[in-house]
C-alpha positions in Angstrom: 29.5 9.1 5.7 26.8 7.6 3.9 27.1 3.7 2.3 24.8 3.7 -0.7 23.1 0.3 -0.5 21.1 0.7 -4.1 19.9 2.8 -7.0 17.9 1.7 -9.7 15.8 2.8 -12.4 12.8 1.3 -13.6 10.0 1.9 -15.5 6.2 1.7 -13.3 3.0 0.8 -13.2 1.1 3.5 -11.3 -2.6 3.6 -10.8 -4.1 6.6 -9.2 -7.6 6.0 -7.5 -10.5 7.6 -5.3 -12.9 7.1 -3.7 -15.4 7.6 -0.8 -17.1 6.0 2.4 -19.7 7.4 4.2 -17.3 9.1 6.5 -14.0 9.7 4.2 -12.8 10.5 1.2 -9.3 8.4 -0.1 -7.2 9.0 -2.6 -4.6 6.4 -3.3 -1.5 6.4 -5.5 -0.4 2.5 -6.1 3.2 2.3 -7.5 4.0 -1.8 -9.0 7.7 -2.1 -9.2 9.8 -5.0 -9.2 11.9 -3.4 -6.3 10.4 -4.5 -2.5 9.5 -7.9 -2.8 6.8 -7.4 -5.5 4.8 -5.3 -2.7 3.5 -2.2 -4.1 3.9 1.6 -2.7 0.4 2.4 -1.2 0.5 6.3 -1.1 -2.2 8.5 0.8 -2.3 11.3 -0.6 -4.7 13.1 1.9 -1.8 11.8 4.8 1.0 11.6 2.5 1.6 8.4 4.7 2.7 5.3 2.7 3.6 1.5 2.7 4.8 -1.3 0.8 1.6 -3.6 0.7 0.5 -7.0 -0.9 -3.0 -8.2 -0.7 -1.9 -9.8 2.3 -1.3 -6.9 4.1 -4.5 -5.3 3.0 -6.6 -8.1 4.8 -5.2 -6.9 8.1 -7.4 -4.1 9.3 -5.2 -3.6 12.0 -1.8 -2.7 9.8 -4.7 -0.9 7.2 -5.2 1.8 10.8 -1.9 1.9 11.8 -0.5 2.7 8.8 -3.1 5.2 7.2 -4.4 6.4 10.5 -7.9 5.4 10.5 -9.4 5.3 13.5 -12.9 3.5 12.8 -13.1 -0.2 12.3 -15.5 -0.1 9.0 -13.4 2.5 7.2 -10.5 0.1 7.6 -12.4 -2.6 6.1 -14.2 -1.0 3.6 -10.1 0.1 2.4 -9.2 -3.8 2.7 -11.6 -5.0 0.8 -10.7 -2.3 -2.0 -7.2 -2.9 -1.6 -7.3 -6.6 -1.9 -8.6 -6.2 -5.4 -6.2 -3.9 -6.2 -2.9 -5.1 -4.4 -1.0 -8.8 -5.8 -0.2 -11.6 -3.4 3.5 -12.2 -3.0 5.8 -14.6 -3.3 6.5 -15.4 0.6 9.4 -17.9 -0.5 11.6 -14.6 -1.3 13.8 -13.7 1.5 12.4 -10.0 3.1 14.5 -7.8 4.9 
């Protein structure tokens, strides 16, 4: 039997964006909610892979591959750098999972 934990119903702030690299095209669905810690949904919508992100996050190249499966170095930080101006910091004095 399943314990629900949560449901909730919000109104968002979603911004859909593309763009391309040399290499790649990405197209990006970013969902701000007040749910997760203030860390957006980052959606791929090539992958359909996704992750709660703050511009934290984004700075780390390394999360940036694992996460969205990019295997070369400069795609990874061309994304981080776009992400950073598009993700918020967060509060890191709120208690996470």
């Amino acid at each position: 039997m399943f314990e629900r934990l949560y449901e909730t119903s919000e109104t968002t702030k979603a911004n859909f964006v593309g763009f391309a690299s040399e290499k790649s095209r990405y197209d990006f669905g970013l969902i701000y909610t007040n749910q997760f810690f203030g860390k957006p949904l980052v959606i791929c919508m090539q992958t359909g892979r996704s992750s709660l992100l703050c511009a934290e996050d984004a700075r780390n190249i390394e999360v940036l591959k694992d996460k969205f499966a990019i295997k070369d170095d400069e795609e990874a930080m061309e994304l981080s750098l776009f992400l950073q101006g598009h993700l918020p910091d967060t509060d890191h004095a709120l208690p996470q999972y």
